[in-house]
N, C-alpha and C positions, 0 to 999 in steps of 0.2 A: 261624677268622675270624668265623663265623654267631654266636658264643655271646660273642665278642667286642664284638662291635658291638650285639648285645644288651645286654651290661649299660652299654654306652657311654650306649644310648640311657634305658635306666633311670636310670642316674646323674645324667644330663640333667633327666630330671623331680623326679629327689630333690635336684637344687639348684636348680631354679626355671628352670632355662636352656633348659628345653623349645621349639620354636619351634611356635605353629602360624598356619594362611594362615586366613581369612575370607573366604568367596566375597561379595565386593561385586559388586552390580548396581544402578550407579549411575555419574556421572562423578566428574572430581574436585574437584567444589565443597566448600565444609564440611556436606555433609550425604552419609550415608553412606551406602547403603540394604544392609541384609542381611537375608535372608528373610524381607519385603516390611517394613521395618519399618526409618521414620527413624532416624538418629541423628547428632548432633552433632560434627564430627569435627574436631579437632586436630592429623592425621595428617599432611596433604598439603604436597608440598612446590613445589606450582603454589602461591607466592606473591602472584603478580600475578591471580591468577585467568582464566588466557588459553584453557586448554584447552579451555574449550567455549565460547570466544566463536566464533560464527556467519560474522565473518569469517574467522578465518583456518580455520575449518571450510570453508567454500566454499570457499576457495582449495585448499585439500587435492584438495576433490570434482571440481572441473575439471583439475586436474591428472589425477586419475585418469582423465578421460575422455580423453588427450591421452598420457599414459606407461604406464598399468596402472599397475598397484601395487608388485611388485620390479623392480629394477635386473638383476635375474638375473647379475651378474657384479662382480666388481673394479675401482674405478676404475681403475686402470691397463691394463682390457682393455676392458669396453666399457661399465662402468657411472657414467662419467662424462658427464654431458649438461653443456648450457647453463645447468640451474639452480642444479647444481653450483658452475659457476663464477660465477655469477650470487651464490649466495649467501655464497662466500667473499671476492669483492669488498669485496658489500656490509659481513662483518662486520668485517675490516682496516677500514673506514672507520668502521665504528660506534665499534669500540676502538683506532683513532689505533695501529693498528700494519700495519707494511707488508706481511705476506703472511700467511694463511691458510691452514690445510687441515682439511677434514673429515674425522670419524670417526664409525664408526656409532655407539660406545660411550663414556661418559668413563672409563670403566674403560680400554677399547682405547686412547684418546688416550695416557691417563695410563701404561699398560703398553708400547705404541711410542715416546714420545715421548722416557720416561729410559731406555731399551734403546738407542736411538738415540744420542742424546748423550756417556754413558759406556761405559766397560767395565771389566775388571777392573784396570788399572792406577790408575784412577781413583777420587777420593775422593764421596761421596755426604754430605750431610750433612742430615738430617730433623727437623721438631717431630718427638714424641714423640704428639702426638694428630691427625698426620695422615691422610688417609683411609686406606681397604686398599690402594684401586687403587695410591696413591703409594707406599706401605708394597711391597705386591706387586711393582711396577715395580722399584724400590732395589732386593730380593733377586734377583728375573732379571737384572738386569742385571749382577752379578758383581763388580762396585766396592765396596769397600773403604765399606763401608755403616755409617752412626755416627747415632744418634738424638740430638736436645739436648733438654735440659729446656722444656717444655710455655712456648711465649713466652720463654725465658731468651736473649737475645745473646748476656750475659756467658758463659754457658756453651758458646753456637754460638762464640763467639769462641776459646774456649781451646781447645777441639775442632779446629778449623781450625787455629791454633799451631802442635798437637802433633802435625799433618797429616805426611805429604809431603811434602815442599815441590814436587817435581818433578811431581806429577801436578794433572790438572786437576780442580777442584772443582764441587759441582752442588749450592746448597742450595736444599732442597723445602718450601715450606709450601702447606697452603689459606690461604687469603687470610678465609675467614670459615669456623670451624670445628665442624663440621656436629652435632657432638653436644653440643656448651657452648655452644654461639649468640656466642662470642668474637671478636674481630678481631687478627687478626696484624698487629705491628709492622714494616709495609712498608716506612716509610723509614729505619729502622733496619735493615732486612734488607737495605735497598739499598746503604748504606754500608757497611757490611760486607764486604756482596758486589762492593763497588766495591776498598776496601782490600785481600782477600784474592786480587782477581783471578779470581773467581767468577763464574759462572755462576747466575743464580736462575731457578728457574721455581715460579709462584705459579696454583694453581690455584683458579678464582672459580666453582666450581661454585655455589655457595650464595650469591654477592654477585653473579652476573650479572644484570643487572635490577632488583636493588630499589638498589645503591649507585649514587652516582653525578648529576652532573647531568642524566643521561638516561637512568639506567642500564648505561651503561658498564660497571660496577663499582670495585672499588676501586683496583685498580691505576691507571685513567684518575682517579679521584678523588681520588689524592694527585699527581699528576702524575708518574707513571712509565712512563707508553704511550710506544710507539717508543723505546726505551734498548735498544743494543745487545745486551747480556746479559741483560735481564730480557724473561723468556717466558712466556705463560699458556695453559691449556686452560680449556676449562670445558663445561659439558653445556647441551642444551636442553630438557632434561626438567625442569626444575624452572620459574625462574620464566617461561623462554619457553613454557612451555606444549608444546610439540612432542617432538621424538624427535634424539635425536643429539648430537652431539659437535665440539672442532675444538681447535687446536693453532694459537696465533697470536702472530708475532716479527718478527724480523729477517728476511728474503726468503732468505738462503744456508742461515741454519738448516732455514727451513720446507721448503726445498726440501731439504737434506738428510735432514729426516724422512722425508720423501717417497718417498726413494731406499730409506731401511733401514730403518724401520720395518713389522715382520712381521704386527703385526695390524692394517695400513692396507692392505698390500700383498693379504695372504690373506685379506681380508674382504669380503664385498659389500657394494655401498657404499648408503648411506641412499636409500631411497625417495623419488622426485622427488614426492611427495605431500606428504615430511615435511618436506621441503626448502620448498616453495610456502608450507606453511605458515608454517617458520619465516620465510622472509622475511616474511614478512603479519604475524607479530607483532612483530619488530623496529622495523620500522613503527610499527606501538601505540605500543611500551615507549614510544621515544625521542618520540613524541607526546603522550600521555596520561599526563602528571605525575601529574596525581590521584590514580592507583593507588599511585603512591608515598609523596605526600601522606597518604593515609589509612594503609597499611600502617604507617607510621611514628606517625600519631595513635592506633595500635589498639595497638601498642607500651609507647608513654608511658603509655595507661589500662592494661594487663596490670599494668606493672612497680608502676605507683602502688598499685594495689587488689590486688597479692599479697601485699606488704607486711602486711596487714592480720589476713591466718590465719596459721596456725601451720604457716610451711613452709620448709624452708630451699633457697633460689634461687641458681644462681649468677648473678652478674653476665654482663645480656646488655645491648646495646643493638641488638640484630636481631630478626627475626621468630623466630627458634629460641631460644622461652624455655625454660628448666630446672627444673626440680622435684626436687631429690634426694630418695629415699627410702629407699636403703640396700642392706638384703638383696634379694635377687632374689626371695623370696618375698614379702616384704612388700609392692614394687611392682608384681605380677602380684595383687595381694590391691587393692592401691587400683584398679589399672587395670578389674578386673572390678567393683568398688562402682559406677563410672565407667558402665559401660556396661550395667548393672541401672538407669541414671538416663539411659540414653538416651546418652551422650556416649561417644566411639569414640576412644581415647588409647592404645593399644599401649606397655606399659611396656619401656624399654631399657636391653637386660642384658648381662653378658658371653656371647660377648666382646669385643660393639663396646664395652662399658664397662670400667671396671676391676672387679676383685670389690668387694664394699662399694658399690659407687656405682652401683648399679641407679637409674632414674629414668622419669618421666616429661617427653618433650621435644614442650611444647607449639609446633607450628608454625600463626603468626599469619597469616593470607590477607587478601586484601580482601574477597573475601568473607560474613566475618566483622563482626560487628554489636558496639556496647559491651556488648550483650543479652546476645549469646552468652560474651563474659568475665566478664560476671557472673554469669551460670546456672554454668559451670565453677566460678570460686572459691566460690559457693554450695554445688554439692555436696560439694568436698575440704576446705574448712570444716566441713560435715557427716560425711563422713567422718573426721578426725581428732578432732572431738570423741568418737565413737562408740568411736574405737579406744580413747583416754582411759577413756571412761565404761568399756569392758571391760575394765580391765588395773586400773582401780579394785574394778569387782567382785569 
């Protein structure tokens, strides 16, 4: 096994798939700091830029003086408080759906949630470019598990046809999909999933906060909140700023989660610190348009002035812009140019990519200045002329 996993991990670096970590010390605004030394970062996926706002920091800090810091147990034994239910109130009413529940993780959401729902009698039906966790979830759960082409209906459609008829169906998308910066066809999906007698759940890990009249995301943004069959998770690590997870539908479903799901049940439950917080920044989101407002003006200038170099982009209109570059060597070669010019962009490879379609996936913050997207397209401008100029030599 030792000489085994030896040459695994060789082969890893002889295809470019090598992973390695960066000891940042620093928060997660777009500046990055690593052994003691700025850098421009691209990476983060605090959108809204909330994690180191001071209010919902102070909220945390009192909290702590008030709960400590772990829960020390399972919400179902004693690490359910008031802020708990405090905060899953409040998020049903943020996203116009009737009952809530928390998860430490949205991986855990995403892994109890479809365990819960189906089993193996049961039909699953997936995008193709969904996350792991949903991906993960579909195979534990032992259903009759079927991938459709990447946004294709037509294709989710005929998948379904040539179904079961007798079993019940569960189709899974993200809602905004976290490595193409794409948006799924939700009301497409809903009809669908209306005709077939389906079950949807649509996970807004990546549209919670920035979509939306107030953030919401997308599901309230096309008018699909509180529909009987349509369910969403989604995390708080990204544009809330904080820590944690939730699972929000119908009141019978959520409570049947509640009952079977193993990694809500076996898990300790979020820190009444990360809780305080997130309610504090809920708050914000749904108050402070502005954040939305510019995130989306910083959008429009990226997509207008990428245009301009020599690069091929997929079609985004979210904050998760794309840069293909190919080989996984190649993109570990631009990424390091990147960060010999100060800019912190981590290229991504398989296997969260396909082979061939290694990339760089620029994530837009507010924090983020016109400044700082034109210092980026400046350098990978300079960059791709350079690699020209060598391949000429």
């Amino acid at each position: 096994m030792k000489k085994t996993i030896k040459k695994n991990l060789k082969n890893l670096k002889i295809a470019g798939n090598y992973r390695i970590r960066r000891k940042r010390d620093s928060g997660n605004s777009h500046i990055f700091v690593y052994k003691n030394k700025n850098y421009l970062s691209f990476a983060s996926n605090d959108y809204l830029s909330l994690s180191d706002d001071k209010r919902i920091i102070n909220s945390a800090k009192k909290s702590l003086d008030k709960y400590g810091f772990g829960t020390s147990s399972s919400p179902l034994i004693s690490g359910y408080t008031k802020s708990h239910f405090k905060l899953e109130e409040e998020i049903s009413k943020f996203l116009g759906q009737e009952k809530t529940l928390l998860f430490s993780t949205g991986y855990q959401a995403n892994m109890g949630v479809i365990k819960s729902l189906v089993n193996r009698k049961d039909n699953i039906f997936a995008d193709q470019l969904n996350h792991a966790s949903l991906i993960d979830g579909s195979i534990l759960s032992r259903a009759n598990f079927k991938r459709y082409k990447h946004s294709d209906i037509k294709n989710l459609e005929n998948l379904i046809s040539n179904s079961k008829s007798l079993a019940n169906n569960l189709i899974i998308s993200d809602s905004l999909f976290s490595m193409d910066g794409d948006l799924a066809n939700l009301k497409k999906l809903k009809t669908l999933s209306k005709k077939s007698n389906s079950l949807l759940l649509i996970d807004e890990a990546h549209a919670l906060g920035v979509f939306g009249k107030s953030g919401e995301g997308l599901i309230s943004e096309h008018g699909l909140n509180n529909e009987d069959n349509i369910f969403l998770t989604g995390t708080f690590g990204k544009s809330v700023g904080t820590y944690g997870a939730f699972f929000s539908g119908n009141s019978d479903y959520v409570e049947y989660v509640m009952q079977k799901a193993r990694s809500y049940i076996y898990s300790t439950s979020i820190p009444v610190n990360a809780v305080e917080a997130t309610r504090k920044s809920l708050k914000i989101i749904a108050k402070e348009s502005w954040r939305r407002e510019k995130l989306f003006s910083l959008i429009q200038y990226f997509k207008k002035n990428i245009k301009k170099i020599n690069y091929e982009c997929l079609d985004s209109d979210s904050q998760i812009q794309v840069i293909i570059i190919g080989k996984s060597i190649d993109a570990i070669n631009v990424s390091e140019e990147l960060f010999k010019k100060g800019i912190y962009l981590p290229a991504i490879r398989p296997p969260t990519v396909e082979e061939g379609k290694s990339r760089l996936r620029v994530s837009l913050t507010v924090n983020h200045e016109e400044s700082d997207i034109d210092y980026l397209i400046n350098i990978l401008d300079t960059i791709s002329r350079n690699l020209v100029q060598s391949k000429n030599d």
